[in-house]
PAKETI-383661 format. One record per residue (C-alpha): y, z, x; residue in three letters; residue number from 0. Coordinates in nm, 4 decimals, decimal comma, always signed. Example, Ala and Ser with C-alpha at 12.3 -4.5 7.8 and 13.67 -1.06 7.14 Angstrom:
2
      north         up       east   zado   sevo
    -0,4500    +0,7800    +1,2300    Ala      0
    -0,1060    +0,7140    +1,3670    Ser      1
***
This chain:
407
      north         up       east   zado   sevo
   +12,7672   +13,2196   +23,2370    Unk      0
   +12,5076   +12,9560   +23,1077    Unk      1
   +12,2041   +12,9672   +23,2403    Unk      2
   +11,8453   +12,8754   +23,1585    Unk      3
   +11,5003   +13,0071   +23,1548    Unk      4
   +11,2893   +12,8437   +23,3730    Unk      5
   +10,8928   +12,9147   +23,4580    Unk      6
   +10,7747   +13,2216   +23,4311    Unk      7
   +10,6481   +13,3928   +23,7869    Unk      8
   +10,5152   +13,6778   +23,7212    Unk      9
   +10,4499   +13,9700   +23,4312    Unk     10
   +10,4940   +14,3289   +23,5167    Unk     11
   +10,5264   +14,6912   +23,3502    Unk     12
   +10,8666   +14,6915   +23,3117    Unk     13
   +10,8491   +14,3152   +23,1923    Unk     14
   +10,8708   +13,9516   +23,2855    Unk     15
   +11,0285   +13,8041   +23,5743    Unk     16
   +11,1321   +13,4420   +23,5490    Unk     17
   +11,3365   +13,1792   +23,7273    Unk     18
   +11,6918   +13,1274   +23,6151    Unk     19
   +11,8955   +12,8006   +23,6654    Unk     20
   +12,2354   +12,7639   +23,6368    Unk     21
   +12,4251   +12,5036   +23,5980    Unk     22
   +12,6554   +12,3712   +23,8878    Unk     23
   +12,9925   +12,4145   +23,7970    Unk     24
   +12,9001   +12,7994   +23,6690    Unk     25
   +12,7604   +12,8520   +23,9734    Unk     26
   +13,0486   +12,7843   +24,1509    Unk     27
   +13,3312   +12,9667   +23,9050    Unk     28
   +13,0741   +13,2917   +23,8967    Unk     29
   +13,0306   +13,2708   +24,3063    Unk     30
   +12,6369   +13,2590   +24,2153    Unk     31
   +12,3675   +13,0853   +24,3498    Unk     32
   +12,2104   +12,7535   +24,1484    Unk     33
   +11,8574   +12,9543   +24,1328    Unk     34
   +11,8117   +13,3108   +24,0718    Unk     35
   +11,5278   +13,5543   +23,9632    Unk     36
   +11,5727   +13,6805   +23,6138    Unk     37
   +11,3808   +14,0100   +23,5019    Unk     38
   +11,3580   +14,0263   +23,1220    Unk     39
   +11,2788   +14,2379   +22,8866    Unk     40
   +11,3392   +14,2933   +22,4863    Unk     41
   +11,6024   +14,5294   +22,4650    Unk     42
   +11,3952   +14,7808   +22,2637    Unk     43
   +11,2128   +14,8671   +22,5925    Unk     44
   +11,4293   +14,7899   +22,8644    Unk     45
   +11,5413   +15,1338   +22,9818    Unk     46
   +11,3110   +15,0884   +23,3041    Unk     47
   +11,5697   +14,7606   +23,4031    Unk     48
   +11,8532   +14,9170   +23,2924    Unk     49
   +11,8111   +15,1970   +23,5913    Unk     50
   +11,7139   +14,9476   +23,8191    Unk     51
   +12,0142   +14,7667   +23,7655    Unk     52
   +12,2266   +15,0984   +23,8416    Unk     53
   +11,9752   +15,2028   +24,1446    Unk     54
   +12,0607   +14,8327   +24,2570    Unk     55
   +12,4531   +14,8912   +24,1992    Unk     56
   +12,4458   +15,2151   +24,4724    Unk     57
   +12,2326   +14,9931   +24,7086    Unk     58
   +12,5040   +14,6732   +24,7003    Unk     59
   +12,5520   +14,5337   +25,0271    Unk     60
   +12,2000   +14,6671   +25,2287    Unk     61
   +12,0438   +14,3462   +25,3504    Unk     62
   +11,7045   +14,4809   +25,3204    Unk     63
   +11,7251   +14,5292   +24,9548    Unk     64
   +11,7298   +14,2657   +24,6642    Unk     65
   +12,0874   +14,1516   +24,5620    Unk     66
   +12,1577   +14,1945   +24,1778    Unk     67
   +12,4141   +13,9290   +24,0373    Unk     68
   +12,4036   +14,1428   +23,7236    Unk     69
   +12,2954   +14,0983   +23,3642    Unk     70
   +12,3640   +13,9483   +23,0066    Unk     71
   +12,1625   +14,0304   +22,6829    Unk     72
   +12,0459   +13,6875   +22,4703    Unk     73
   +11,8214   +13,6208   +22,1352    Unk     74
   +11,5186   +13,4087   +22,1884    Unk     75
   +11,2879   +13,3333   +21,8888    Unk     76
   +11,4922   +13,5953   +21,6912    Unk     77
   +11,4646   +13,8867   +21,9318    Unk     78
   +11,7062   +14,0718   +22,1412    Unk     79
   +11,6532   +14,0608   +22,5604    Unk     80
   +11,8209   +14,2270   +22,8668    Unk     81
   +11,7864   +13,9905   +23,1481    Unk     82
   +11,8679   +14,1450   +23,5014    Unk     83
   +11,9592   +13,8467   +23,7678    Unk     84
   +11,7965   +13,9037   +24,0957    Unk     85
   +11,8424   +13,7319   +24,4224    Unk     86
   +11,4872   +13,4662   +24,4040    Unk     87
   +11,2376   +13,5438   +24,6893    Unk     88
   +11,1110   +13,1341   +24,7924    Unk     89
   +10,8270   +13,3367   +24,9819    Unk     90
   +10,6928   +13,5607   +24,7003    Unk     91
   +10,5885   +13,8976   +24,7388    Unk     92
   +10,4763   +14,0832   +25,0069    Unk     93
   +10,1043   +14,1428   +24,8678    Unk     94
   +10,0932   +13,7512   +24,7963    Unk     95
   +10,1303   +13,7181   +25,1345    Unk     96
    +9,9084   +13,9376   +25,2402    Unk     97
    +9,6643   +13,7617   +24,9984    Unk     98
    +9,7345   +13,4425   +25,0929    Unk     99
    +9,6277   +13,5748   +25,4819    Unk    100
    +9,3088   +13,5943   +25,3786    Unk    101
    +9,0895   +13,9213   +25,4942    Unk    102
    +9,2060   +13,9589   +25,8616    Unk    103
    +9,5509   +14,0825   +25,7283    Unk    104
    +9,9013   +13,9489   +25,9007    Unk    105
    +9,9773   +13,8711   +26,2009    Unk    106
   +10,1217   +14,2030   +26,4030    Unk    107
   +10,4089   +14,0413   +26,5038    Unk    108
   +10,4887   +13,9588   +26,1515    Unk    109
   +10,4095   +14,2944   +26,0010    Unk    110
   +10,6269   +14,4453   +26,2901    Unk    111
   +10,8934   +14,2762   +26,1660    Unk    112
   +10,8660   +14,3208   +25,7699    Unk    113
   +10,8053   +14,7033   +25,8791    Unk    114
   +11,1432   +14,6974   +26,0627    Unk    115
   +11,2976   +14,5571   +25,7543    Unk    116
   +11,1730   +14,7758   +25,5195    Unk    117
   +11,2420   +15,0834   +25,7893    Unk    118
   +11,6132   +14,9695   +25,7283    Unk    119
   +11,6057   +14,9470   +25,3581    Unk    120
   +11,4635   +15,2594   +25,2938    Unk    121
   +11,6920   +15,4293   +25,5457    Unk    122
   +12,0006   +15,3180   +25,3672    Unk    123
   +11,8063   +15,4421   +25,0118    Unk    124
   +11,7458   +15,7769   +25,1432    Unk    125
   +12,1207   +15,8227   +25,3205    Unk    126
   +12,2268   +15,7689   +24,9740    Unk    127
   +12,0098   +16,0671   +24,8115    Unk    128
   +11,7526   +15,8538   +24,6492    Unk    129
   +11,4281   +15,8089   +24,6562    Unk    130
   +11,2189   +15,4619   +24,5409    Unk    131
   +10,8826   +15,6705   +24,4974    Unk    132
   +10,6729   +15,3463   +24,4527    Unk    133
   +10,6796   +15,1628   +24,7704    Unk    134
   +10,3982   +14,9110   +24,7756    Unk    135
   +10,3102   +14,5281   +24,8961    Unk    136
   +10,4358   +14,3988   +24,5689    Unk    137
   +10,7463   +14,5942   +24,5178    Unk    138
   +10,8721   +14,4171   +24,8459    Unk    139
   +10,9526   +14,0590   +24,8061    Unk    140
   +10,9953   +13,7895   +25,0985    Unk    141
   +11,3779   +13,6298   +25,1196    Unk    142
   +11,4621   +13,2652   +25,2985    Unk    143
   +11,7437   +13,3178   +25,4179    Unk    144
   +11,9983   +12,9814   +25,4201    Unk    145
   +11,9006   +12,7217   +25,6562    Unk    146
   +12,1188   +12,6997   +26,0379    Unk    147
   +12,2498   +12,3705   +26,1659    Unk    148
   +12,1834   +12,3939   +26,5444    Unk    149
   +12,4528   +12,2469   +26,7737    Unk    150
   +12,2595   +11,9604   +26,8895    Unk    151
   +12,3798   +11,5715   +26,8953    Unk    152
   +12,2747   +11,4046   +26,5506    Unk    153
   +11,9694   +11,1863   +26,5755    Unk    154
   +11,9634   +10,8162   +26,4728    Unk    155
   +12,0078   +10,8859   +26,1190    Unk    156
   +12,3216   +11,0731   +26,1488    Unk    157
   +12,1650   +11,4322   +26,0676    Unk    158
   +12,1347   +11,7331   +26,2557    Unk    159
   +11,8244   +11,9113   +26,2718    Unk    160
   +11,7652   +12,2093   +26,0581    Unk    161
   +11,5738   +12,5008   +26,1319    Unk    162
   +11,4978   +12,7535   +25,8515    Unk    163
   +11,4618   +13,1354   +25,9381    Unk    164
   +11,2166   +13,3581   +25,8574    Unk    165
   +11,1444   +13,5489   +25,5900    Unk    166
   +11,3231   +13,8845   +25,5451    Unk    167
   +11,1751   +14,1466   +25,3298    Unk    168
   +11,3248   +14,3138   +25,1022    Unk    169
   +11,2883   +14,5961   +24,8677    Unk    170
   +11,2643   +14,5693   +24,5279    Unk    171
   +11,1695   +14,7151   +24,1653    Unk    172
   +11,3865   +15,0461   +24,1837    Unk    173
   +11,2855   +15,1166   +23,8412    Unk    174
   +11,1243   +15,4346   +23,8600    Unk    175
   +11,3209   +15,5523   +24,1680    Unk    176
   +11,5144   +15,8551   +24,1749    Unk    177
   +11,7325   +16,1533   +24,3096    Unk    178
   +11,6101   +16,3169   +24,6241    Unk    179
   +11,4353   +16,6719   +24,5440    Unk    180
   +11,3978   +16,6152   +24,2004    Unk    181
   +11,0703   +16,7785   +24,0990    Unk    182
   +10,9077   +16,5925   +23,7969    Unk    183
   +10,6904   +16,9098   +23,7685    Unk    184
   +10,8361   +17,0194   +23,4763    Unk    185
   +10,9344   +16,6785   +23,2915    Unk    186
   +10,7023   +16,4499   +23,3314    Unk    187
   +10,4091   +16,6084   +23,5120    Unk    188
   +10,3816   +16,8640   +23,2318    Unk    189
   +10,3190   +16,5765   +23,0268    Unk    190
   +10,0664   +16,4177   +23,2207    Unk    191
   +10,2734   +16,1408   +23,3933    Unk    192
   +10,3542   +16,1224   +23,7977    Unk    193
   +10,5768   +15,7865   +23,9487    Unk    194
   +10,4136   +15,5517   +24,1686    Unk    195
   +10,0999   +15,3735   +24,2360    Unk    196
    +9,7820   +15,5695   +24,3298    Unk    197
    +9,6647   +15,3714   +24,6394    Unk    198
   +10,0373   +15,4119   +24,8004    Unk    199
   +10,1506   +15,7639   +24,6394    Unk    200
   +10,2137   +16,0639   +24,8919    Unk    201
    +9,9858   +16,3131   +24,8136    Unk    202
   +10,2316   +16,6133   +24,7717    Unk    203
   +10,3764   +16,4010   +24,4746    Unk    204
    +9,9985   +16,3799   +24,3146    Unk    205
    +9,9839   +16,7530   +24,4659    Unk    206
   +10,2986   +16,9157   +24,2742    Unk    207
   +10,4760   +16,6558   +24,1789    Unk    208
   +10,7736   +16,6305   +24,5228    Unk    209
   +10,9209   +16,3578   +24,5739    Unk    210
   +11,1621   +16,3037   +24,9187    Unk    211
   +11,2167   +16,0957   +25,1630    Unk    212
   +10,8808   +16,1611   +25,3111    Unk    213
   +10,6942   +16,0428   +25,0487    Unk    214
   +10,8608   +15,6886   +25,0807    Unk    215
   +10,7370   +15,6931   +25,4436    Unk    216
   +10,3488   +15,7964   +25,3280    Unk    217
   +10,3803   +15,4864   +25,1094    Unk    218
   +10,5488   +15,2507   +25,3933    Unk    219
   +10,2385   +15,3769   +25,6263    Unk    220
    +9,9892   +15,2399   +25,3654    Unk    221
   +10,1549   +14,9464   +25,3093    Unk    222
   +10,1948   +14,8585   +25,6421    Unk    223
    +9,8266   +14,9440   +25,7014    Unk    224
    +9,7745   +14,6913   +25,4144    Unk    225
    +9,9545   +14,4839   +25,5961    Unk    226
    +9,7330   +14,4749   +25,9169    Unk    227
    +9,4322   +14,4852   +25,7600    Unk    228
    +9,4445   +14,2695   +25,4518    Unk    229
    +9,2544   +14,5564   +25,2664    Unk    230
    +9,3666   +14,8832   +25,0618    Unk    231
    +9,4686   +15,1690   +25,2233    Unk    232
    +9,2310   +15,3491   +25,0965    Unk    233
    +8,8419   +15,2698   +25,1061    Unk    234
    +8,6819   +15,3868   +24,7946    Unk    235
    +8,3387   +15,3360   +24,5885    Unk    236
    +8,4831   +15,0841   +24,3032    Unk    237
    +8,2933   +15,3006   +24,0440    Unk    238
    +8,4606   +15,6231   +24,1494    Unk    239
    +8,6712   +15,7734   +23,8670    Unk    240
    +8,9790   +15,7842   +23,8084    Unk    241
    +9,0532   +16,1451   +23,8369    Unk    242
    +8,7878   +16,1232   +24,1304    Unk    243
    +9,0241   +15,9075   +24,3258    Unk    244
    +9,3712   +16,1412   +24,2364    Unk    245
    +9,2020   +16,4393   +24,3621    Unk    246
    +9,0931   +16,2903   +24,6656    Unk    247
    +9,4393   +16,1548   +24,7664    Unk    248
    +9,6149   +16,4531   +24,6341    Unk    249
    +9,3971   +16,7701   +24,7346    Unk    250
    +9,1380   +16,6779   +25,0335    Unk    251
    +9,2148   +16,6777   +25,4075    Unk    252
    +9,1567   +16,3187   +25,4189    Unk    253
    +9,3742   +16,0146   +25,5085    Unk    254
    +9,3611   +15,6322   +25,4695    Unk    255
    +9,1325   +15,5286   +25,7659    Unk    256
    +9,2969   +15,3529   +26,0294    Unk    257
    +9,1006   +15,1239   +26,2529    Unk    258
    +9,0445   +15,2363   +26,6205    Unk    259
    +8,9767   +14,8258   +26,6930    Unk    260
    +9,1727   +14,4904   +26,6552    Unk    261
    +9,5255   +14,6930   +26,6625    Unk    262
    +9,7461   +14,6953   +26,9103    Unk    263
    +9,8353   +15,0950   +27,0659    Unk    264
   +10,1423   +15,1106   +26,9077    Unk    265
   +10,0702   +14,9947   +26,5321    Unk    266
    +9,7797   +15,2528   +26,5684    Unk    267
   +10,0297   +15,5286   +26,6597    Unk    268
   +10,2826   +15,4046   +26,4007    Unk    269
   +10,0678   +15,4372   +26,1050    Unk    270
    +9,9236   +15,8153   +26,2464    Unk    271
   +10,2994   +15,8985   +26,2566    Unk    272
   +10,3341   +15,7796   +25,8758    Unk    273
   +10,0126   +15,9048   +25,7631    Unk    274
   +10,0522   +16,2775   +25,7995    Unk    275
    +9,9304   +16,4959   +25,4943    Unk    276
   +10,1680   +16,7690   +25,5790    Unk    277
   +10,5298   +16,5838   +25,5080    Unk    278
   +10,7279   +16,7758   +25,7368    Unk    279
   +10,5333   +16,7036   +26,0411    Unk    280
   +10,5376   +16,3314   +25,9378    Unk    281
   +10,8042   +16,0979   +26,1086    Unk    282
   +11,1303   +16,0089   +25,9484    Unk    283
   +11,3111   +15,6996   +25,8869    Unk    284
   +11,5196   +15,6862   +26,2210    Unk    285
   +11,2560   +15,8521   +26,3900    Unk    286
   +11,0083   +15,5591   +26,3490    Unk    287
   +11,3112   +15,2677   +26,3942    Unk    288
   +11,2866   +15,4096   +26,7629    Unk    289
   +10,9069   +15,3800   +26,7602    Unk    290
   +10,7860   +15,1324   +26,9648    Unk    291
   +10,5933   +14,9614   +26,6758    Unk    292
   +10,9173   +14,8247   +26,5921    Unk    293
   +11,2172   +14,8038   +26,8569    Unk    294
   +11,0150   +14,6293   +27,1101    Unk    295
   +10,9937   +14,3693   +26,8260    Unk    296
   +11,3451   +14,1631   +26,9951    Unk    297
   +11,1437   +14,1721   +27,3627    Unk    298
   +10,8376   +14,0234   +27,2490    Unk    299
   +10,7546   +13,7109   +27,4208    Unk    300
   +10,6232   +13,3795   +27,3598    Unk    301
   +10,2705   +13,4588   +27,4805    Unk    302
   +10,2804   +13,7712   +27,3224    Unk    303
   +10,3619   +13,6765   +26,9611    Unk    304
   +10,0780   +13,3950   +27,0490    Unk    305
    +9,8171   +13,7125   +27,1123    Unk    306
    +9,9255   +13,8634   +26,7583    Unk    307
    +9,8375   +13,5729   +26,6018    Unk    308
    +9,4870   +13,5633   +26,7478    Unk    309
    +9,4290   +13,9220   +26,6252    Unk    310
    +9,2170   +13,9705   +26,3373    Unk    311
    +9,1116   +14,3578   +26,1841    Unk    312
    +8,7367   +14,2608   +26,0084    Unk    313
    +8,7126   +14,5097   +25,7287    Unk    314
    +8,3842   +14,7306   +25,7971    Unk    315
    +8,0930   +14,5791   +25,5761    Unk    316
    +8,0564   +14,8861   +25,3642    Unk    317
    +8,4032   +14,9411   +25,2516    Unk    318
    +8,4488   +14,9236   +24,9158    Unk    319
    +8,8153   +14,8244   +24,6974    Unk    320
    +8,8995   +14,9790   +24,4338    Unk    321
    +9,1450   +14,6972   +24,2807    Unk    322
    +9,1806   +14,7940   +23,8997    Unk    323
    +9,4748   +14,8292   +23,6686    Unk    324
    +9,6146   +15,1837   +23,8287    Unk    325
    +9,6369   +14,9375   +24,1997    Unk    326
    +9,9732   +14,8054   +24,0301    Unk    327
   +10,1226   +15,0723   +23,7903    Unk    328
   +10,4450   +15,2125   +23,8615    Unk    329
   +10,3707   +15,4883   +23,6529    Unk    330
   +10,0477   +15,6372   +23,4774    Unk    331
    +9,8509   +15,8789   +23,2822    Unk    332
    +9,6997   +16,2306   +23,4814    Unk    333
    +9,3283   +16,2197   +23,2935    Unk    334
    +9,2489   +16,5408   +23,1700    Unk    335
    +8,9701   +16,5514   +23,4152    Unk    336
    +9,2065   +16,5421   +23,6966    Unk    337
    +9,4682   +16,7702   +23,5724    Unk    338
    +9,1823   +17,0388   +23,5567    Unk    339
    +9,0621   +16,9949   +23,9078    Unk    340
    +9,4066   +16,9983   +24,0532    Unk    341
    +9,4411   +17,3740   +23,8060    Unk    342
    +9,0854   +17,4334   +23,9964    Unk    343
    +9,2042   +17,3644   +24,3662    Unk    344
    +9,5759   +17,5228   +24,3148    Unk    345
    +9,4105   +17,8700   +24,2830    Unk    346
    +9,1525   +17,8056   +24,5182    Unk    347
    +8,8544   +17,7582   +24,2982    Unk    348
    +8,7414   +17,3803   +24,4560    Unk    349
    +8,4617   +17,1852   +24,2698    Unk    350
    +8,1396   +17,2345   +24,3750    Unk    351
    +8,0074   +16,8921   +24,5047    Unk    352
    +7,6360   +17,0011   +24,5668    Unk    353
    +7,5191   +16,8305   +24,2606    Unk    354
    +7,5901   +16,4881   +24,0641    Unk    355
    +7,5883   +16,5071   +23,7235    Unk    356
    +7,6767   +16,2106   +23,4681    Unk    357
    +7,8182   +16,2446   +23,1609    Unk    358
    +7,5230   +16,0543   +23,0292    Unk    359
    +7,2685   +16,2949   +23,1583    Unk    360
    +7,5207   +16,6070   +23,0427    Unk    361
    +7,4722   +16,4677   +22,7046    Unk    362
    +7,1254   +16,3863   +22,7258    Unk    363
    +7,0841   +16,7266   +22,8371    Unk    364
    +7,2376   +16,9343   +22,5398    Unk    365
    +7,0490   +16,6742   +22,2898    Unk    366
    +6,7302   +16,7477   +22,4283    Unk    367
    +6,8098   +17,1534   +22,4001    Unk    368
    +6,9252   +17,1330   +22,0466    Unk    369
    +6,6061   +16,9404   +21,9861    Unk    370
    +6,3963   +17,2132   +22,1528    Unk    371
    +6,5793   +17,4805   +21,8755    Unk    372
    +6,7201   +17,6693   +22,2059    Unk    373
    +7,0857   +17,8867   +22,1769    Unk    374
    +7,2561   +17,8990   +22,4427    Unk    375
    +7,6288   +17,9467   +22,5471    Unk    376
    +7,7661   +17,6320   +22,7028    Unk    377
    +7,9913   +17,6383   +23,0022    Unk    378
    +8,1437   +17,3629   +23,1516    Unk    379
    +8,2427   +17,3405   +23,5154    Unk    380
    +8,2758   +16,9983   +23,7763    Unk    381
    +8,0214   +16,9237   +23,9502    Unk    382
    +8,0631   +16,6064   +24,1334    Unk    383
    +8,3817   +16,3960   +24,1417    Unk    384
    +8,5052   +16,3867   +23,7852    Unk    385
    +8,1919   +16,4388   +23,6094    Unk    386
    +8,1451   +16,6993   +23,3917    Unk    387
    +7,7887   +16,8386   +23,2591    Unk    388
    +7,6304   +17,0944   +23,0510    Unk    389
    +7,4153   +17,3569   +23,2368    Unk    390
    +7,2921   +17,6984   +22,9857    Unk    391
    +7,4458   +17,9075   +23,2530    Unk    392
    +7,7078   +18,2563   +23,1932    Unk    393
    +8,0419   +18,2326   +23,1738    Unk    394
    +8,2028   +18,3899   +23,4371    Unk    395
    +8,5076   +18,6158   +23,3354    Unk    396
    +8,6856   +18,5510   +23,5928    Unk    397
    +8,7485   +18,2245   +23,6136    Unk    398
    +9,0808   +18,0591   +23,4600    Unk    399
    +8,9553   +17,7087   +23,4424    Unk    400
    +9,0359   +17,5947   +23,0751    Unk    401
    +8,6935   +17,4573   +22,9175    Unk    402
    +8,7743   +17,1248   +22,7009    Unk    403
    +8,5449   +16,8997   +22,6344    Unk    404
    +8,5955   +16,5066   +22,7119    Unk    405
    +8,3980   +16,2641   +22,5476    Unk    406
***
């Protein structure tokens, strides 16, 4: 097939994704379309690609998920790249639309229906014994589908009128997706590493690393509450820690705040269903397709739709984002921090939040008592969200936190 590169539109972890345009008469012979989506990367690193080529393989023929027209390997400037042809998305992704909305969030008639679309998706994922474990905005891309002559009489130019249909979503970026009730506990936990993107992850995957069809619908809830709102799920201080922020999602009692105002009853009861801590009390995939969230969506009616697009959610004043590099990775680091507190609150031994303690002033601290010619045995123990400081108190014996030190 010949084919070439065209502009680039967009860079990601697993690498670039570009458009591809091929010529006419391949086109035709190949049964492809004239303009694809082409994700590329060299072939040194492209083991992410390569799975989500064969995720894409067992998901051929779901609506709601991105077609794959397969893949070639070619030498540009004297390196070696797998390309991956995807079916092109006209409208983007999902969280460029969202962005695009500006800060009300979508319209509820159109998040109803990207909901219902990604409902189906990840219902035919799961009946299949997978799961995509990183469900987000930008992970689900926006499909035209083909234009629909109307049987009408041709106006005076001897053309019928056109009407183009709306956008479907789809899922995509199955790279780190995997079997159903595969624990990465002892793979890639152990080695500091959990799938899926902080703001959206469930938190028994952050919790003990689970990952089932349940934690697919914790991630749909926040990104339909993304959706709605135009904000992250989850409303953080933007100078909270990393390993803050993990144990928070993974071992509090709370959940992403949904607004009591400017939602309708239903979405507000959809995303309560979704956003359930405990996964077996949260809703399933054909549970929530019943929901009326999303199969009233065919009997809405004119004035109705008209009323959803008059709704606006105003973000509360003193919510803060946290919007850094970990709000788009498909995969990242546990901090050493973190992985301690989660050791803390698995045997019951929870940080002790009284006091707030900065690094700065820990180190300040033991300067100022090494100055003064004062011995003392350090012990370190949390004391506020992911800060760690230096008090000359006694060890207690029977406590199985490991003491490192992080600079």
């Amino acid at each position: 097939m010949k084919w070439r590169r065209g502009e680039t539109l967009g860079v990601g972890a697993s690498g670039m994704v570009s458009l591809a345009l091929v010529d006419d008469q391949a086109a035709f012979y190949h049964d492809l379309p004239c303009v694809m989506a082409v994700k590329s990367a060299p072939l040194s690193k492209s083991g992410s690609i390569c799975r989500e080529r064969r995720h894409l393989n067992r998901f051929e023929g779901c609506p709601q998920v991105v077609r794959c027209f397969g893949s070639d390997t070619t030498t540009e400037e004297g390196e070696d790249w797998y390309n991956l042809f995807l079916e092109y998305a006209s409208g983007s992704s999902l969280f460029d639309r969202i962005r695009r909305s500006g800060r009300g969030g979508l319209p509820e008639s159109e998040a109803r229906r990207y909901t219902k679309s990604l409902l189906l998706g990840l219902n035919h994922v799961h009946k299949q014994g997978y799961v995509h474990c990183d469900i987000k905005p930008h992970n689900v891309v926006l499909v035209e589908s083909e234009s629909e002559v109307i049987r009408s009489p041709m106006n005076l130019n001897g053309k019928r009128k056109r009407v183009k249909k709306e956008h479907t979503a789809k899922i995509a970026d199955f790279g780190v997706a995997m079997k159903a009730g595969k624990r990465t506990k002892d793979e890639e936990r152990s080695k500091g590493k959990l799938r899926g993107t902080p703001m959206y992850i469930a938190p028994e995957s952050i919790r003990c690393g689970e990952y089932e069809a349940h934690s697919d619908i914790w991630a749909l809830g926040c990104t339909v509450l993304h959706m709605l709102t135009g904000e992250l799920p989850w409303k953080c201080d933007k100078n909270m820690e990393k390993a803050a922020l993990l144990f928070k999602f993974g071992f509090t009692e709370e959940v992403p705040e949904i607004p009591s105002y400017g939602l309708s009853k239903e979405a507000q009861d959809f995303l309560n269903k979704c956003l359930v801590r405990d996964p077996k009390s949260r809703w399933t995939g054909d549970m929530l397709l019943a929901h009326p969230f999303v199969s009233g969506l065919d009997c809405m009616t004119a004035e109705s739709r008209k009323g959803e697009r008059s709704r606006v959610v105003q973000p509360q004043k003193a919510a803060k984002e946290v919007i850094d590099s970990s709000s788009s990775q498909s995969s990242f680091d546990l901090t050493k921090p973190y992985l301690l507190m989660s050791r803390s609150a698995s045997n019951r031994i929870l940080p002790d939040f009284s006091k707030i303690r900065t690094i700065k002033k820990a180190k300040r601290m033991e300067e100022e008592e090494e100055e003064k010619g004062k011995k003392f045995e350090p012990s370190f123990r949390l004391d506020a969200w992911g800060y760690w400081g230096v008090k000359p108190i006694p060890v207690i014996p029977s406590s199985n936190i490991a003491i490192e030190i992080f600079n």
